[in-house]
N, C-alpha and C positions, 0 to 999 in steps of 0.2 A: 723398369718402370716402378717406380714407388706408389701407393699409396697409402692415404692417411689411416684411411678404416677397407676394411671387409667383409662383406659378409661371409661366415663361413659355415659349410655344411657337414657334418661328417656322420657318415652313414657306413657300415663294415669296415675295409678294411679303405677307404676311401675318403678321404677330406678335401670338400673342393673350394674354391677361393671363388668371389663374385668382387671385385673391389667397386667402392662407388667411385663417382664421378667419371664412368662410361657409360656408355648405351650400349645396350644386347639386339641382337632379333633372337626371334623365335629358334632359329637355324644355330643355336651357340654359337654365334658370331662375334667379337665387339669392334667397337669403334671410340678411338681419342680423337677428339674435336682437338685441333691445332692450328687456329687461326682461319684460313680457307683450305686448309686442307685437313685430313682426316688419317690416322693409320689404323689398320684392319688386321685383325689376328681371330683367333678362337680360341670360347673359354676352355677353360682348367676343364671342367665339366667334358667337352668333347674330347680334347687330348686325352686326357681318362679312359672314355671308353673305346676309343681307338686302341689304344698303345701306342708302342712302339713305333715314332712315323720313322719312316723309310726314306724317303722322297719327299717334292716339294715338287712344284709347276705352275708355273707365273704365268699369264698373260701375258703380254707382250706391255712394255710402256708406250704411253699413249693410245692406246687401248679405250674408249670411251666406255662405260660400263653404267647400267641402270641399277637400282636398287632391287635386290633378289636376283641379281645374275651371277655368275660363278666369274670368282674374280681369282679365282686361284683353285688347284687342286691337291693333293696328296696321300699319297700310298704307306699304309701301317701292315703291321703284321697281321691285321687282324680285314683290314679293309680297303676299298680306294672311295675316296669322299673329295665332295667340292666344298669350298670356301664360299657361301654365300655371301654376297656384301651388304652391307646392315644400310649403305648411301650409294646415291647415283655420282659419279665424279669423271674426271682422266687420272688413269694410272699414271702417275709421277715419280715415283719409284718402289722396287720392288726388293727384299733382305737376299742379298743375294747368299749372306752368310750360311743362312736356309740350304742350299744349294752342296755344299760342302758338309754343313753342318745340322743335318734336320732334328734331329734329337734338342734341339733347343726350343723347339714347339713344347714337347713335354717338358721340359728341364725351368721353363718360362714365360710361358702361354699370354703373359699379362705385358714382358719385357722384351728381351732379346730376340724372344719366337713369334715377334710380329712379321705379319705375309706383307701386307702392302703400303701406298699411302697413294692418295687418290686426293684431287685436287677436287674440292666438292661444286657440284652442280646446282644443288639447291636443298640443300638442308632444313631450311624451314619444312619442307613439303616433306622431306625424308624422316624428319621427327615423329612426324605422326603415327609411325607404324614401327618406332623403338620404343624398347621398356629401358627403363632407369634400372641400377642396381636392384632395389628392393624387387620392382615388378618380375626383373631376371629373377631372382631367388626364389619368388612364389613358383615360377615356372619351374625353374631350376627343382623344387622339390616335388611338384608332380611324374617328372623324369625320370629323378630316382626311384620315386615309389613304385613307377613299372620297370627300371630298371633288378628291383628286389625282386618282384614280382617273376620274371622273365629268370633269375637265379635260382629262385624258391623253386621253378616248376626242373629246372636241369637238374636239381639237387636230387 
């Protein structure tokens, strides 16, 4: 997945990528608007501090899912964590590539390492509770700061 600009943050030994013209939640989630439907991954930012994913776990397709339900899950070296979904929709299909190949989460996070695509339910109503690029990045850098934080005190 291309895009034009970036926001970009780079903090130690970490540089994380926000590209605009998607929507975030809170949850490091994103979402590309695609007509009436939508595909669903997680940012640069959570692949990060995961590592390494392991695995991958799909819902099932056709799946009806609300916005803030776990619409996928997956296993890192470090953790196991849900996919929160940034929109309410039906699961319409899911990267199966994922499945053989998880390592493209990290490798991708914005492209190839997309989890879902969900035929959207109502978007309008689900906008109200995503940030734009920039609003992610505000976020995006209060995370980091407890993420240093959280380094600082291991150290």
């Amino acid at each position: 997945m291309k895009h034009e600009e970036n926001f970009q943050l780079k903090v130690l030994k970490w540089t994380f990528q926000v590209p605009k013209g998607l929507f975030y939640n809170e949850n490091d989630c994103w979402v590309k608007i695609e007509g009436h439907k939508a595909r669903v991954g997680i940012t640069d930012f959570l692949q990060s501090m995961a590592t390494d994913i392991l695995f991958v776990e799909f819902k099932d397709v056709g799946t009806e899912i609300e916005q803030l339900d776990e619409v996928a899950s997956f296993e890192s070296v470090k953790t196991v964590l849900d996919l929160i979904s940034p929109v309410s929709g039906i699961i319409v299909e899911v990267n199966e590539k994922l499945s053989e190949r998880p390592e493209l989460v990290n490798q991708d996070p914005y492209g190839e390492g997309w989890f879902t695509v969900l035929k959207l339910k109502d978007f309008e109503s689900d906008r109200e509770n995503l940030l734009d690029a920039q609003k992610y990045f505000e976020v995006l850098k209060r995370k980091v700061e407890l993420e240093k934080e959280k380094l600082g005190k291991q150290g």
